[in-house]
Residue frames relative to the residue before (quaternion, step in Angstrom):
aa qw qx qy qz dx dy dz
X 1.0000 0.0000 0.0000 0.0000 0.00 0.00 0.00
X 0.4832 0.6825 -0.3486 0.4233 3.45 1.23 -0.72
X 0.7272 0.5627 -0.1770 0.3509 3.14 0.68 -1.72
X 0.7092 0.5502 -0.1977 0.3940 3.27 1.04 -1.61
X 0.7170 0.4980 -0.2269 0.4318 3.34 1.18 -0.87
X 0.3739 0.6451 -0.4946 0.4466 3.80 1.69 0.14
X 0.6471 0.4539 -0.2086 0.5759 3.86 1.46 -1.68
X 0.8142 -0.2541 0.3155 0.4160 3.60 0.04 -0.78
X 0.4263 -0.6358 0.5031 0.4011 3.35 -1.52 -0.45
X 0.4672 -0.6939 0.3567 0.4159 3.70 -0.52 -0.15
X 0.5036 -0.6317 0.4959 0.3183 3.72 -0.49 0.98
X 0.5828 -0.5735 0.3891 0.4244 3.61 -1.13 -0.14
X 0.6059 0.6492 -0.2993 0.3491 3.45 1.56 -0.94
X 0.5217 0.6979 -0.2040 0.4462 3.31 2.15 -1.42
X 0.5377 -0.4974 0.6521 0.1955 3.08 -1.76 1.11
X 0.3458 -0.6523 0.6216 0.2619 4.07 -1.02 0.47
X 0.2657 -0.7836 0.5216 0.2083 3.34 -0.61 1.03
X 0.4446 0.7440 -0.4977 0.0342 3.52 1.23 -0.95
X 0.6834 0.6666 -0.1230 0.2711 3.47 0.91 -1.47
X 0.5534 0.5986 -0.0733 0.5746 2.79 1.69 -0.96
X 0.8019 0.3033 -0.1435 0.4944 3.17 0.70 -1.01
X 0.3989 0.5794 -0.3651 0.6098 3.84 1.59 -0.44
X 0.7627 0.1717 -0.3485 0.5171 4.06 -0.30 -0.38
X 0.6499 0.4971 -0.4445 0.3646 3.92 0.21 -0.83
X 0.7899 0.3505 -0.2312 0.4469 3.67 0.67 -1.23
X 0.5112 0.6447 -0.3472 0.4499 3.64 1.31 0.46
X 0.4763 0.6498 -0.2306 0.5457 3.07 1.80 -1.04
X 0.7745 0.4828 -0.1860 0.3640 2.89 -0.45 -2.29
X 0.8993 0.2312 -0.2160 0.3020 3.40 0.19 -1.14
X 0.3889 0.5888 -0.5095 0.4925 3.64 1.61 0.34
X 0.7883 0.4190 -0.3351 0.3012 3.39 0.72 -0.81
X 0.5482 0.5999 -0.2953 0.5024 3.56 1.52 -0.29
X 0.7728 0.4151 0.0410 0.4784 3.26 0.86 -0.95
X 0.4278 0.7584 -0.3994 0.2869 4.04 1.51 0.26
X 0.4158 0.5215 -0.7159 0.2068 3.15 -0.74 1.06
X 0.4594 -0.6685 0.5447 0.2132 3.47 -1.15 0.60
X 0.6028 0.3133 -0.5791 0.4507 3.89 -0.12 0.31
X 0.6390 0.4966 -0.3855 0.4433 3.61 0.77 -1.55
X 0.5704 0.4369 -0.4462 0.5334 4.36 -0.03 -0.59
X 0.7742 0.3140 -0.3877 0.3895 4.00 -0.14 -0.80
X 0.6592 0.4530 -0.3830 0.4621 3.53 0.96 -0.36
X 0.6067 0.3467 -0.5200 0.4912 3.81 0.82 -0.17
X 0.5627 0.5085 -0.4939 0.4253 3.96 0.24 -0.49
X 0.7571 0.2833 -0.4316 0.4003 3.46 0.01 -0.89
X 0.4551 0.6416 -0.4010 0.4696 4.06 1.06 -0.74
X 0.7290 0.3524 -0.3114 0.4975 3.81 0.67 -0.99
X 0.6776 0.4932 -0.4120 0.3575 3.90 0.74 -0.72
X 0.6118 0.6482 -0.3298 0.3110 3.13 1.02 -0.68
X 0.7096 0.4051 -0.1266 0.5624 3.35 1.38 -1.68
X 0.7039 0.3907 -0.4590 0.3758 3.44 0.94 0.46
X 0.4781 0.6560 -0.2491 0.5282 3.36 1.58 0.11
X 0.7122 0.3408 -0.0768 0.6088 3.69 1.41 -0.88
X 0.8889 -0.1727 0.0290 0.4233 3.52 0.25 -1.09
X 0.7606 0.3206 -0.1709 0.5380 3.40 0.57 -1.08
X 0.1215 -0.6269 0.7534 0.1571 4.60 -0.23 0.83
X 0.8198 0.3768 -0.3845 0.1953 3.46 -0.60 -0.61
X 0.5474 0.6152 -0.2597 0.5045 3.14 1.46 -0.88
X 0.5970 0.5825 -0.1740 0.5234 3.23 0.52 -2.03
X 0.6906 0.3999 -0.2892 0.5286 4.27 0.17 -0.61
X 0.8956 0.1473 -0.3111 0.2820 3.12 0.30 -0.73
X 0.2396 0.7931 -0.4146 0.3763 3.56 1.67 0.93
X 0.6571 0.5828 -0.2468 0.4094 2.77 1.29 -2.07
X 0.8297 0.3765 -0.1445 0.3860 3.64 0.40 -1.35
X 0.5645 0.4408 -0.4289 0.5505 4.00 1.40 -0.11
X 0.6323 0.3803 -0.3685 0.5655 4.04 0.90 -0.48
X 0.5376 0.4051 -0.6020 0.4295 3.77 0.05 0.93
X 0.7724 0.5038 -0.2312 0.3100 2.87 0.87 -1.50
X 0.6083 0.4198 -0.3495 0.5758 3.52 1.48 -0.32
X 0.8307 0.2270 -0.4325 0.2670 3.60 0.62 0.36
X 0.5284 0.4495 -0.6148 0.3752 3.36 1.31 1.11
X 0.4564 0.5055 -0.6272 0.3778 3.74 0.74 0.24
X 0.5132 0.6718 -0.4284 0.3190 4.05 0.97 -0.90
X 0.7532 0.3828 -0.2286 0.4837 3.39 0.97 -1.23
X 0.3468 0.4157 -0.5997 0.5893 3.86 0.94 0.44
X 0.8441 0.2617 -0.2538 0.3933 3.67 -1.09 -1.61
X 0.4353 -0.6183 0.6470 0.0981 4.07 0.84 0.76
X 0.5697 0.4556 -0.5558 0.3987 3.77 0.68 1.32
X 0.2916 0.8245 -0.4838 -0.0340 3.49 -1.64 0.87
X 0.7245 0.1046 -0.3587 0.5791 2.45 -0.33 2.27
X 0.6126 -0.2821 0.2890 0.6795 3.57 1.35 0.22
X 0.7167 0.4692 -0.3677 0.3619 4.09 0.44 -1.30
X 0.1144 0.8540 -0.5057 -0.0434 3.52 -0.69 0.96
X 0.5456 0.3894 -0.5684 0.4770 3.37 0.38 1.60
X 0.2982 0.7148 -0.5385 0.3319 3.96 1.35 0.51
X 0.6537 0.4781 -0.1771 0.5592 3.85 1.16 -1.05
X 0.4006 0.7810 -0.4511 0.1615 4.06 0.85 -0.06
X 0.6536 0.5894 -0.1012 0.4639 2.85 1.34 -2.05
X 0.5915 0.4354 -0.3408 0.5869 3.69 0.89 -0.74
X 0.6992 0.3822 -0.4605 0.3911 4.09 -0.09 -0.80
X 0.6649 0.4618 -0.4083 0.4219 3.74 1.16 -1.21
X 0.5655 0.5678 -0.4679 0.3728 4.08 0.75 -0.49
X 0.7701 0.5054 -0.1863 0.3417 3.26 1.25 -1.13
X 0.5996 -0.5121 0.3072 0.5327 3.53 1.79 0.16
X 0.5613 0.6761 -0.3611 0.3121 3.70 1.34 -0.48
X 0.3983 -0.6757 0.5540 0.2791 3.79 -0.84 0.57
X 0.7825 0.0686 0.0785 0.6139 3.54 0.85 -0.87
X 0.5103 -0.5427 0.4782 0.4652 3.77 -1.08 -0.17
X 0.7799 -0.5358 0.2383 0.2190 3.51 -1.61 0.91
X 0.8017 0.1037 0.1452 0.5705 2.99 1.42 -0.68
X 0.1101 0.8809 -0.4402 0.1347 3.38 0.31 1.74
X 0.5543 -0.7987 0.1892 0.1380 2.92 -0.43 2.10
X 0.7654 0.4189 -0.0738 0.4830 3.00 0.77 -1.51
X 0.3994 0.7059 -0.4731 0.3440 3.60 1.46 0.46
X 0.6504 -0.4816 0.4820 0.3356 3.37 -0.93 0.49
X 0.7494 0.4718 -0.1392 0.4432 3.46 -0.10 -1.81
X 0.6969 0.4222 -0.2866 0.5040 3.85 1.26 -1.20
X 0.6150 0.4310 -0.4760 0.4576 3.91 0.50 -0.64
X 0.3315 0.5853 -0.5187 0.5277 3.94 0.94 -0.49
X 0.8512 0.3820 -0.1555 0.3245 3.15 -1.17 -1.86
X 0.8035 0.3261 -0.3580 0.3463 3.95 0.71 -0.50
X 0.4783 0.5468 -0.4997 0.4717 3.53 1.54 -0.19
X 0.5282 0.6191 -0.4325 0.3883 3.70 0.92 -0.76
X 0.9009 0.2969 -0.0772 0.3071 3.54 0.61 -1.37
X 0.4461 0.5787 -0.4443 0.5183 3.12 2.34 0.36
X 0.3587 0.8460 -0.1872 0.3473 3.41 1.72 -0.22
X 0.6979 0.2910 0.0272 0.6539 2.74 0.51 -2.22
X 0.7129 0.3379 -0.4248 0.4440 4.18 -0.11 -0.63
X 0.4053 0.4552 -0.6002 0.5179 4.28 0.91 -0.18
X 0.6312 0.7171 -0.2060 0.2118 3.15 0.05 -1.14
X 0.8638 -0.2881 -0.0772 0.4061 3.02 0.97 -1.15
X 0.3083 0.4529 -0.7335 0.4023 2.45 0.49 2.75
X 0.3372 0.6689 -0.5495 0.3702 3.48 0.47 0.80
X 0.7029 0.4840 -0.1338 0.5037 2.94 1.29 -1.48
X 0.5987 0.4010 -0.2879 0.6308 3.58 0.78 -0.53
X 0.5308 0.5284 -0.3774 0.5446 4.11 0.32 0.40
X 0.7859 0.3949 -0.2045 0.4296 3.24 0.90 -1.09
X 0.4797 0.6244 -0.3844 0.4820 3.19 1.58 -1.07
X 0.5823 0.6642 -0.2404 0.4025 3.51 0.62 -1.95
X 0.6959 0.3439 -0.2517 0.5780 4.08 0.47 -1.02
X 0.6001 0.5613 -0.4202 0.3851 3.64 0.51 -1.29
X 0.7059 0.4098 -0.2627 0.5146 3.86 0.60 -1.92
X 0.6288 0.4893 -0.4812 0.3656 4.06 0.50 -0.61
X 0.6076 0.6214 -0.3034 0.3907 3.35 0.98 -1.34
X 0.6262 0.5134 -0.3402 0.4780 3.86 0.89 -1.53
X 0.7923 0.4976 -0.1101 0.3356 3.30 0.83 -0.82
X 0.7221 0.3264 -0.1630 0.5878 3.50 1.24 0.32
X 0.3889 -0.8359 0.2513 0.2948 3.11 2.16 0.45
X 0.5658 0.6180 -0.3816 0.3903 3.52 1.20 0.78
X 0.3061 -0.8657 0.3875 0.0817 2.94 0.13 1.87
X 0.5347 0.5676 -0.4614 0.4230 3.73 1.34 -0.61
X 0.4937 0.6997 -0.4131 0.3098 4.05 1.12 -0.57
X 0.7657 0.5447 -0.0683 0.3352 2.35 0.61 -2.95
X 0.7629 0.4372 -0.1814 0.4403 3.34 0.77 -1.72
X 0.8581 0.4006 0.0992 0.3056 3.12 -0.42 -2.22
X 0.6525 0.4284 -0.4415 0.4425 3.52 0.71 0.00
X 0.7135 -0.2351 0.3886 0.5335 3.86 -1.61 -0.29
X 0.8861 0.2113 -0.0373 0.4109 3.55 -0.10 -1.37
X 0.5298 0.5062 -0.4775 0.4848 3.52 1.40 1.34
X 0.7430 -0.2092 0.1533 0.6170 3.49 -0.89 -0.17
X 0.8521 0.2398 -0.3541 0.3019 3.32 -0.48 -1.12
X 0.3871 0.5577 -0.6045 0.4168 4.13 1.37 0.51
X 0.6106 0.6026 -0.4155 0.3024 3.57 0.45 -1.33
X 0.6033 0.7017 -0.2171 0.3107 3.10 0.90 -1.76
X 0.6935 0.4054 -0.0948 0.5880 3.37 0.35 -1.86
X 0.7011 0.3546 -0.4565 0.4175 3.87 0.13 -0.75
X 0.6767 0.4052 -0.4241 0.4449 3.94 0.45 -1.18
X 0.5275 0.5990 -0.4790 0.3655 3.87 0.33 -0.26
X 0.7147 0.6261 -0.2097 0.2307 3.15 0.67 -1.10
X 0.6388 0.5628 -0.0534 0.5219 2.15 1.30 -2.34
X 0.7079 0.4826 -0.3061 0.4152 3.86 0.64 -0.68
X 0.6829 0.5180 -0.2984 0.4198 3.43 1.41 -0.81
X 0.4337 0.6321 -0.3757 0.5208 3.65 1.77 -0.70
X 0.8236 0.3618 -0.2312 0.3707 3.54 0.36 -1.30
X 0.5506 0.6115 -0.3304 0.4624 3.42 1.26 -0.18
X 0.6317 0.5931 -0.2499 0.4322 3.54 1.34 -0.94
X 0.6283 0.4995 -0.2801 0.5266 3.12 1.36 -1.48
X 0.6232 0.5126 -0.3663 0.4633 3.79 0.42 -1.36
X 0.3612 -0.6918 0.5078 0.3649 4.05 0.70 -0.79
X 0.5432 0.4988 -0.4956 0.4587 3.54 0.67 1.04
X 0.4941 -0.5670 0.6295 0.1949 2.66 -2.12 0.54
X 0.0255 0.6958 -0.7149 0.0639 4.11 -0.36 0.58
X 0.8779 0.1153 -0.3232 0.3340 3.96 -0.20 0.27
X 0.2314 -0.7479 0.6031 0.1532 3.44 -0.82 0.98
X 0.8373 -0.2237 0.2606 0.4253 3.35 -1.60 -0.12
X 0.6741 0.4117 -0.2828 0.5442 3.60 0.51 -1.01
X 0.6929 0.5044 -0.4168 0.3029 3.57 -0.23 -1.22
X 0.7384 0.5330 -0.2062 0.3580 3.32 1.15 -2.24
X 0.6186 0.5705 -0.3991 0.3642 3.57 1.24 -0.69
X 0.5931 0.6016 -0.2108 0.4918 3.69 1.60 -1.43
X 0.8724 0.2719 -0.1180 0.3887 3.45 0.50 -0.81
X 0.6299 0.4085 -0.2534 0.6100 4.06 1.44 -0.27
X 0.7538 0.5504 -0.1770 0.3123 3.30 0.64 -1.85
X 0.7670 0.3431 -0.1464 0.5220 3.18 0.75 -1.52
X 0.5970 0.5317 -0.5120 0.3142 3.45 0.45 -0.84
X 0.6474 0.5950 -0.3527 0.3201 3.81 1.20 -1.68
X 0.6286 0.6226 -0.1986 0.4217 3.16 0.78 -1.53
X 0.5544 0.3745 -0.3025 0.6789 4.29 1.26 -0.80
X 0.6791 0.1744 -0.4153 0.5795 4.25 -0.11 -0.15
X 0.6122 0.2969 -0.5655 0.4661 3.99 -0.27 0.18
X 0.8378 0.2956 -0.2286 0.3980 4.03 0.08 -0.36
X 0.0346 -0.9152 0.3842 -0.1170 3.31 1.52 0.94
X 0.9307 0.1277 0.1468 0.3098 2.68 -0.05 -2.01
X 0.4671 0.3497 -0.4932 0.6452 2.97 1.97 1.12
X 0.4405 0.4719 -0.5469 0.5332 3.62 0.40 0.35
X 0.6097 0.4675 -0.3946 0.5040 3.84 0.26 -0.82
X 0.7938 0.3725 -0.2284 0.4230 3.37 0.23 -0.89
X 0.5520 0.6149 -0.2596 0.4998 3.58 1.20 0.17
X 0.7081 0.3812 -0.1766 0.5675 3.20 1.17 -1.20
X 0.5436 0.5460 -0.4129 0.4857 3.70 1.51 0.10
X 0.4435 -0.5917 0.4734 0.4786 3.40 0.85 -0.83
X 0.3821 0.8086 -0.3221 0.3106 3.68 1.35 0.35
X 0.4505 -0.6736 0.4105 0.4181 3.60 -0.18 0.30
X 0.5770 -0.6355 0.2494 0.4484 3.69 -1.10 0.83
X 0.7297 0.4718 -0.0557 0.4918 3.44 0.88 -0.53
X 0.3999 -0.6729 0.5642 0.2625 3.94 -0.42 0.58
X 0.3647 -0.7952 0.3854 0.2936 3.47 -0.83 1.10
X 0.7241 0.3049 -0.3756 0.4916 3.73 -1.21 1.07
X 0.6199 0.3689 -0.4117 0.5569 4.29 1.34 0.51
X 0.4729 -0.6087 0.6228 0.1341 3.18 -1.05 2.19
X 0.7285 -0.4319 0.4635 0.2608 3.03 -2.07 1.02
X 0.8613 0.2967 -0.1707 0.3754 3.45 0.73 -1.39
X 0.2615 0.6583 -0.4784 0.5190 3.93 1.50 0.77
X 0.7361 0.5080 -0.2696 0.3569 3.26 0.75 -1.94
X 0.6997 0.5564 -0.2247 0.3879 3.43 1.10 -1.11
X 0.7682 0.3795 -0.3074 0.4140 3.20 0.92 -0.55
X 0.6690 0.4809 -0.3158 0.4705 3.08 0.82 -0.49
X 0.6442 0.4556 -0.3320 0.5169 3.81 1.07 -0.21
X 0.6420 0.5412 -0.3529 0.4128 3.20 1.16 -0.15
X 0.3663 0.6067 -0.3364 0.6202 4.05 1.88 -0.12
X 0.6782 0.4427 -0.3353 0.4812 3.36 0.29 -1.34
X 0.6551 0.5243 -0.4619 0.2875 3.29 -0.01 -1.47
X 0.6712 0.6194 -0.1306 0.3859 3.34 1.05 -2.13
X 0.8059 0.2369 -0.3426 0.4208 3.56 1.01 -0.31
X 0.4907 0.6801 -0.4280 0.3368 2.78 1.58 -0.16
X 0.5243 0.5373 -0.2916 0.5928 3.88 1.36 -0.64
X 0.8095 0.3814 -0.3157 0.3156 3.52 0.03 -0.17
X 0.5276 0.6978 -0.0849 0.4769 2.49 1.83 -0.32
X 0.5209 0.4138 -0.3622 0.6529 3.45 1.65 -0.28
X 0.6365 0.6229 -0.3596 0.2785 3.65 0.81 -1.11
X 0.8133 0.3704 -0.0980 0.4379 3.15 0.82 -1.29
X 0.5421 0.5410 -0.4023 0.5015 3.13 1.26 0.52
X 0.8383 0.2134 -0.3260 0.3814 2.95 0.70 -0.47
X 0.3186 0.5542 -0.6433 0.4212 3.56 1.07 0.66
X 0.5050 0.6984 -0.4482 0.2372 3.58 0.19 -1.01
X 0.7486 0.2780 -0.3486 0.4907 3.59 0.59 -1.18
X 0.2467 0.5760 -0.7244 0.2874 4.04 0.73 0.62
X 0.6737 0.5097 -0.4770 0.2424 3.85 0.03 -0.67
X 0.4855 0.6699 -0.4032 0.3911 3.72 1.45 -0.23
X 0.6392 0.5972 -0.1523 0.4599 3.06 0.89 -1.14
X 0.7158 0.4864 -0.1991 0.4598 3.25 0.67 -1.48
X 0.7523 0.4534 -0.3219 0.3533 3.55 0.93 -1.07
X 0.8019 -0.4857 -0.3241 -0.1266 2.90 1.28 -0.11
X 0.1918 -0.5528 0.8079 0.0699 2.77 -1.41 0.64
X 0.5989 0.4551 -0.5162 0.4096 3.56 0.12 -0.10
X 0.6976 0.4110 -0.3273 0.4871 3.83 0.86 -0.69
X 0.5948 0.2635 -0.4821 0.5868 4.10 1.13 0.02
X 0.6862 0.2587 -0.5570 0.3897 3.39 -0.27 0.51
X 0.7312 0.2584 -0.4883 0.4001 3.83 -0.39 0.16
X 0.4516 0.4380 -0.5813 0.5160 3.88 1.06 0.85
X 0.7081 0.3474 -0.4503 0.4185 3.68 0.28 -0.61
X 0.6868 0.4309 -0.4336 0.3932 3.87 0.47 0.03
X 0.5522 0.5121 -0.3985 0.5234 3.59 1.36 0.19
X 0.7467 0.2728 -0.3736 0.4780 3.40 0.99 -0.17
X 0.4798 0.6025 -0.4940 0.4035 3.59 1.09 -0.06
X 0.7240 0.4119 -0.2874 0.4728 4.10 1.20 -0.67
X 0.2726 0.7823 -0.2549 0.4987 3.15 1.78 0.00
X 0.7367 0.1855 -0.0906 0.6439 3.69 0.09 -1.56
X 0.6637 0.4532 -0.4711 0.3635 3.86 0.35 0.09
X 0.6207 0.5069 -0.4260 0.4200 3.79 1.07 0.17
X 0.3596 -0.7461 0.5194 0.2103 3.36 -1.15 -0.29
X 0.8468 -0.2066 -0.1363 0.4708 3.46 -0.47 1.14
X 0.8599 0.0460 -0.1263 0.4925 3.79 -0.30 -0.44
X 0.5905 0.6338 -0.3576 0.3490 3.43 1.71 0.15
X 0.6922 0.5120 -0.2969 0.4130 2.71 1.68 -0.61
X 0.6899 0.5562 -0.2423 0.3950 3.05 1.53 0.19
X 0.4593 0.6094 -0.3492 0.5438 2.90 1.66 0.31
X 0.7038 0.5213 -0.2537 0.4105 3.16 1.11 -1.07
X 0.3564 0.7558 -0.3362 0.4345 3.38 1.68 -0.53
X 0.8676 0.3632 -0.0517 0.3357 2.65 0.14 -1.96
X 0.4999 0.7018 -0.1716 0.4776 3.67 1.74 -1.29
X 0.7777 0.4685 -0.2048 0.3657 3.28 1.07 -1.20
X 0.4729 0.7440 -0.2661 0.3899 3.05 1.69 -1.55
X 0.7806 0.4121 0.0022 0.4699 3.26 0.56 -1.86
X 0.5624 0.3638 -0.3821 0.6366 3.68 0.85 0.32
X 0.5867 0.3779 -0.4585 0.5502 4.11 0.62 -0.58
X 0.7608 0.3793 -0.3263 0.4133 3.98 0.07 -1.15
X 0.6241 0.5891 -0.3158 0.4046 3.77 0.92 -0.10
X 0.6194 0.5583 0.0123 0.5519 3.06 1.58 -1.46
X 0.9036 0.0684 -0.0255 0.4222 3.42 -0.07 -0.62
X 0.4865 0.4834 -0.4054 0.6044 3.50 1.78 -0.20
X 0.6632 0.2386 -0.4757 0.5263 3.91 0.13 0.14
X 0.6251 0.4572 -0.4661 0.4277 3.98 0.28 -0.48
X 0.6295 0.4504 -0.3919 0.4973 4.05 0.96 -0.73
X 0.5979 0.4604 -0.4925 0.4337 3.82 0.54 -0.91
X 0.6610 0.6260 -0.3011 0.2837 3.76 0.69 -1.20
X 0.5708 0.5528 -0.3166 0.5180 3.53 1.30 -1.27
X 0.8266 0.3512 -0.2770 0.3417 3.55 0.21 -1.55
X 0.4383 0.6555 -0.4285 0.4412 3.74 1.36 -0.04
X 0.8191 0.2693 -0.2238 0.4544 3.35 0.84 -1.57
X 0.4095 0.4859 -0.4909 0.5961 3.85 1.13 0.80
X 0.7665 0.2737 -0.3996 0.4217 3.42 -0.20 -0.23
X 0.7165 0.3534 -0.3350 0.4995 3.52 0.59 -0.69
X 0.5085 0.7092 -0.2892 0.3934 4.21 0.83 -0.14
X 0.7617 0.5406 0.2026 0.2943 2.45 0.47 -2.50
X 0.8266 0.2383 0.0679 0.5053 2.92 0.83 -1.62
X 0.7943 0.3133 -0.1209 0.5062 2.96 0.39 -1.84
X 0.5412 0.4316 -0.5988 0.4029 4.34 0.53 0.28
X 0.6038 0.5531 -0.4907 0.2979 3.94 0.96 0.00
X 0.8240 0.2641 -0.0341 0.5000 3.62 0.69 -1.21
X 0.8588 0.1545 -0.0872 0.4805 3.53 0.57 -0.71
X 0.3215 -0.7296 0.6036 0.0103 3.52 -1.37 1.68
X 0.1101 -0.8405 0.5275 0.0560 4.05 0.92 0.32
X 0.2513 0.5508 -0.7046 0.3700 3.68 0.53 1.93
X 0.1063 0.6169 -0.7453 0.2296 3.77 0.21 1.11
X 0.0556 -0.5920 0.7572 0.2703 3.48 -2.12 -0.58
X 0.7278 -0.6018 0.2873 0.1603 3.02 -1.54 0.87
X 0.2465 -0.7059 0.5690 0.3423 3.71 -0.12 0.56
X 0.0604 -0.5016 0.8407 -0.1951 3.00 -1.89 1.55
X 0.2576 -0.6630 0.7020 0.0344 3.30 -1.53 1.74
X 0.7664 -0.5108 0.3560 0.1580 2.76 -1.30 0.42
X 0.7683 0.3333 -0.3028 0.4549 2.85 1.03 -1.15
X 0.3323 0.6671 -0.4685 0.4744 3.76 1.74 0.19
X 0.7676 0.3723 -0.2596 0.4525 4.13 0.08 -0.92
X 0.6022 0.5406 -0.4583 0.3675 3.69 1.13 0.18
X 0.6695 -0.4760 0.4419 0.3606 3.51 -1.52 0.93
């Protein structure tokens, strides 16, 4: 709730994102952020401050430091040390640990899957507008806009033809591509006279020339396409982080083995706490500006006002 209120409140007409955003940004940042000593030390950092001073804060420490240490126990990292967790995978039948970070072939495989999971919450956003739209009877929402059916439409087309290219097939002929790319664009460029049609409204607002409409709907159109693009590169930063967080653990331990007795243990420790200081507020930041980017410009506009009772505003 904290979070939501940085973006807005929720109107009455509005879908509550909190929930939504409480599992996604639990996710995201266990997965950016996995190592399993560093996650038990922000949970216990969050029980504390929600017990003493900060509850809201202090809660949601408690429940992003699990999630970074059960993604820790996939990437077999604690505290930066990732062969400390070996002996447990070999008890457990495992040859190696589930997920090895710093593998070639795996940094591949996670830009793939910061991919695919942008992916599909983008899509779930849209659904999210589509069901708000069904629900406030405004069909220019539900139907006709980028982030109503006929977005969904045009984006899964895409997204299926990209993967078809890669895979080396051809999955859309002439018909399909015209039903699924063509038309859908052509319904979000003629939105908001269609809206105004399905009102009983003339197609056009009275005193805007045909050829204003065009040009200026034609920009839109253009950002409105670039706009799927660049969203979903965006969740590359999931991916990227990390591996960005196993590589500044492997240079704390690389200055580590260069000390000598209690330095290197300071430095252990010195480092730990400059990576979880550093990059655990710079990860909370990314997955804020994905959820609130990403997500929330598809479905939710947070021009709510706060509820205040009455018997609160009395002397």
């Amino acid at each position: 709730e904290m979070f939501v209120e940085m973006y807005g409140v929720p109107s009455y007409e509005e879908i509550d994102p909190t929930s939504f955003l409480a599992v996604s940004y639990t996710l995201l940042f266990g997965i950016m952020f996995g190592d399993l000593g560093q996650g038990i030390v922000i949970a216990l950092l969050g029980l504390f401050l929600a017990r003493r001073k900060n509850r809201a804060f202090g809660q949601i420490l408690i429940r992003i430091g699990a999630s970074s240490a059960a993604f820790g126990l996939l990437y077999g990292s604690v505290f930066g040390l990732e062969n400390l967790l070996d002996p447990l995978y070999h008890a457990l039948g495992f040859a190696e640990k589930p997920i090895e970070i710093m593998n070639p072939i795996t940094m591949n495989n996670l830009l793939f899957f910061a991919i695919g999971m942008g992916v599909v919450l983008i899509v779930l956003s849209i659904c999210m507008n589509i069901a708000l739209g069904i629900k406030t009877h405004d069909v220019e929402r539900a139907v006709f806009s980028q982030n109503g059916l006929a977005g969904l439409v045009f984006y899964s087309a895409v997204l299926t033809g990209v993967v078809g290219i890669v895979l080396g097939k051809n999955w859309f002929g002439n018909p399909m591509l015209l039903a699924c790319c063509v038309l859908p664009v052509l319904v979000i460029f003629l939105k908001e006279p269609l809206g105004r049609l399905i009102r009983g409204d003339s197609f056009l607002p009275r005193g805007e020339s045909l050829g204003g409409f065009l040009v200026e709907g034609v920009f839109e159109l253009l950002e409105v396409l670039l706009s799927f693009v660049t969203n979903t590169m965006s969740f590359l930063r999931v991916g990227g982080f990390v591996i960005s967080h196993a590589g500044m653990m492997a240079v704390v331990l690389t200055l580590t083995d260069m000390m000598q007795g209690s330095g290197s243990v300071l430095m252990l420790i010195g480092g730990n706490i400059f990576v979880m200081a550093l990059e655990g507020f710079i990860v909370g930041i990314q997955v804020l500006r994905l959820e609130f980017y990403e997500m929330f410009s598809h479905y939710f506009e947070g021009q709510g006002i706060p509820f205040s009772s009455l018997s609160a505003q009395r002397p």
